[in-house]
C-alpha positions as CSV (number, residue, x, y, z in Angstrom):
1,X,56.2,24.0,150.6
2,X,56.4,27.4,149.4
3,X,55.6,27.4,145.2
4,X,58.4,30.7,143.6
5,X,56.3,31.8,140.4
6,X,54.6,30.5,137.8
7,X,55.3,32.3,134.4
8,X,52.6,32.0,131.9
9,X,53.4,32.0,128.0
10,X,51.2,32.5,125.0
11,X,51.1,31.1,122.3
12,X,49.6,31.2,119.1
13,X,49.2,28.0,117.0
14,X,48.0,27.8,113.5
15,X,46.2,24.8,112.4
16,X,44.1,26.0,109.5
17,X,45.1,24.2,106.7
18,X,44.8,24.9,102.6
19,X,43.8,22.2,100.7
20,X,43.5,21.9,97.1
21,X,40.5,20.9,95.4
22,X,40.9,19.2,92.4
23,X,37.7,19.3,89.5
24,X,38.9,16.5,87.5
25,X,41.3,13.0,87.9
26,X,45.0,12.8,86.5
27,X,46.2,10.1,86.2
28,X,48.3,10.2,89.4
29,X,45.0,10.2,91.0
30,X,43.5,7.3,89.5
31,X,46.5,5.2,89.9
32,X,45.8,6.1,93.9
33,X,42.8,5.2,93.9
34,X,43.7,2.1,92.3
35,X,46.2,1.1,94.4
36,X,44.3,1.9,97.8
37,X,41.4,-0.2,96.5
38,X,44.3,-3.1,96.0
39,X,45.3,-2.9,99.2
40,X,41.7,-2.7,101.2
41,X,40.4,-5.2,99.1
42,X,38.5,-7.9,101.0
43,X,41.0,-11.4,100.8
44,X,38.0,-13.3,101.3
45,X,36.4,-11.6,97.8
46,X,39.2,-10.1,95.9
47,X,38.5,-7.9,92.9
48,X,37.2,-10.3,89.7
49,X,39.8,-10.7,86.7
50,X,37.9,-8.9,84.4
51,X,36.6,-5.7,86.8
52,X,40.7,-5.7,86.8
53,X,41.1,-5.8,83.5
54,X,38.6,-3.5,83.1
55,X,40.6,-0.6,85.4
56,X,43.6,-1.4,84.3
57,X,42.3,-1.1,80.8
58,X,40.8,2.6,81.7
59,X,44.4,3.1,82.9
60,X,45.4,2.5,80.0
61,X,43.4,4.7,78.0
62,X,43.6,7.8,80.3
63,X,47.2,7.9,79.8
64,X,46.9,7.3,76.3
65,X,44.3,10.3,76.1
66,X,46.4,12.6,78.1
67,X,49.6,11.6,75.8
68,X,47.4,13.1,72.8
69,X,46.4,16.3,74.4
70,X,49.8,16.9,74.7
71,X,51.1,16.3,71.4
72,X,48.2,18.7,70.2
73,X,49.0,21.8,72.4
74,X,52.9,21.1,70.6
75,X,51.0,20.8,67.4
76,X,49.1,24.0,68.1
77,X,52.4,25.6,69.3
78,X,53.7,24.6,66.2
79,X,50.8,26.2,63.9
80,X,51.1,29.1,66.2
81,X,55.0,29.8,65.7
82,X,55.1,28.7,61.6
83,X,52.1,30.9,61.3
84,X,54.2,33.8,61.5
85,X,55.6,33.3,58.7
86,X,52.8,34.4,56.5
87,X,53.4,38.1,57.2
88,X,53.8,39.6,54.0
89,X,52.4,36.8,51.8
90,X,49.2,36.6,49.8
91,X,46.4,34.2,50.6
92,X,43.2,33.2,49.5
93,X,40.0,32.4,50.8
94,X,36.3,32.8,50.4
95,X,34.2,35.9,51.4
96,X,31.0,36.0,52.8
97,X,29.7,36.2,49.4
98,X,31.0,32.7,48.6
99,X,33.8,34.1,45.8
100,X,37.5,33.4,46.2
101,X,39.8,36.5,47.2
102,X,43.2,37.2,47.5
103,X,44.9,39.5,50.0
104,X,47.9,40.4,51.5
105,X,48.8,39.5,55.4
106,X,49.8,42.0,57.5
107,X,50.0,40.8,60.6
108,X,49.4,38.0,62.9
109,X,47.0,37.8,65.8
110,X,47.0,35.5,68.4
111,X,43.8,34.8,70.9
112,X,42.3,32.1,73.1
113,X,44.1,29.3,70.9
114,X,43.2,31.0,68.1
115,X,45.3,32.4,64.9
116,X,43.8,35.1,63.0
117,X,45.8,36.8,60.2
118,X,44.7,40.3,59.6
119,X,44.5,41.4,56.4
120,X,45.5,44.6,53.7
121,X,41.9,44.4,52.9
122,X,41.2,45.1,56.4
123,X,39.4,41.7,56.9
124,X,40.5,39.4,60.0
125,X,40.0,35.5,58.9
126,X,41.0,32.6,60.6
127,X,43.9,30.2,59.9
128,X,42.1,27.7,58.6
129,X,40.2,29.5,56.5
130,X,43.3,29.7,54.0
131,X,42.9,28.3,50.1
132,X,46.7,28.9,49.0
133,X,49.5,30.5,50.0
134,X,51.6,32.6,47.2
């Protein structure tokens, strides 16, 4: 039996991979976690009421938590955007010196989270460091 030809082929295969690592939990994460403990529980010994309570509990607060730190990036967003509106105005504030000054805003500057108005007096002062507004 005579064998006709053998072709050979190559072929390149890829199995590298990217993973990404996460530094911290979300809660999508902790609920997994929850759930595949759950499941791979031992029947024999199942979790205790109160070590349930307890994660359901921390649950519970995680979403809580992450439902403020949203509603204070909108608030920031919020002091961010209305903060425009002091262009042009006068506020007060203390000096370094300790005494209560008035100046005119010129402009609006914002940085890493932070609002700074800048100033006809050619000072720079932070948004909360406003007394009055006229």
């Amino acid at each position: 039996m005579t064998v006709t030809g053998v072709g050979t082929t190559t072929e390149t295969y890829s199995t590298a991979q990217t993973r990404e690592i996460k530094t911290e939990l979300d809660k999508d994460s902790f609920l997994r976690i929850l759930v595949v403990q759950l499941t791979n529980q031992d029947p024999l010994e199942p979790l205790k009421d109160t070590e349930f309570i307890a994660q359901m509990a921390q649950f519970s607060e995680l979403e809580q938590m992450m439902n403020i730190s949203k509603q204070l990036d909108n608030l920031t967003m919020l002091s961010l955007l209305s903060s425009g509106g002091l262009v042009g105005r006068t506020v007060s504030f203390f000096d370094e010196a300790g005494e209560e000054v008035s100046s005119r805003v010129l402009s609006v500057r914002f940085g890493d989270g932070d609002v700074t108005l800048e100033l006809a007096s050619g000072k720079g002062i932070p948004l909360g460091a406003i007394l009055s507004i006229s």
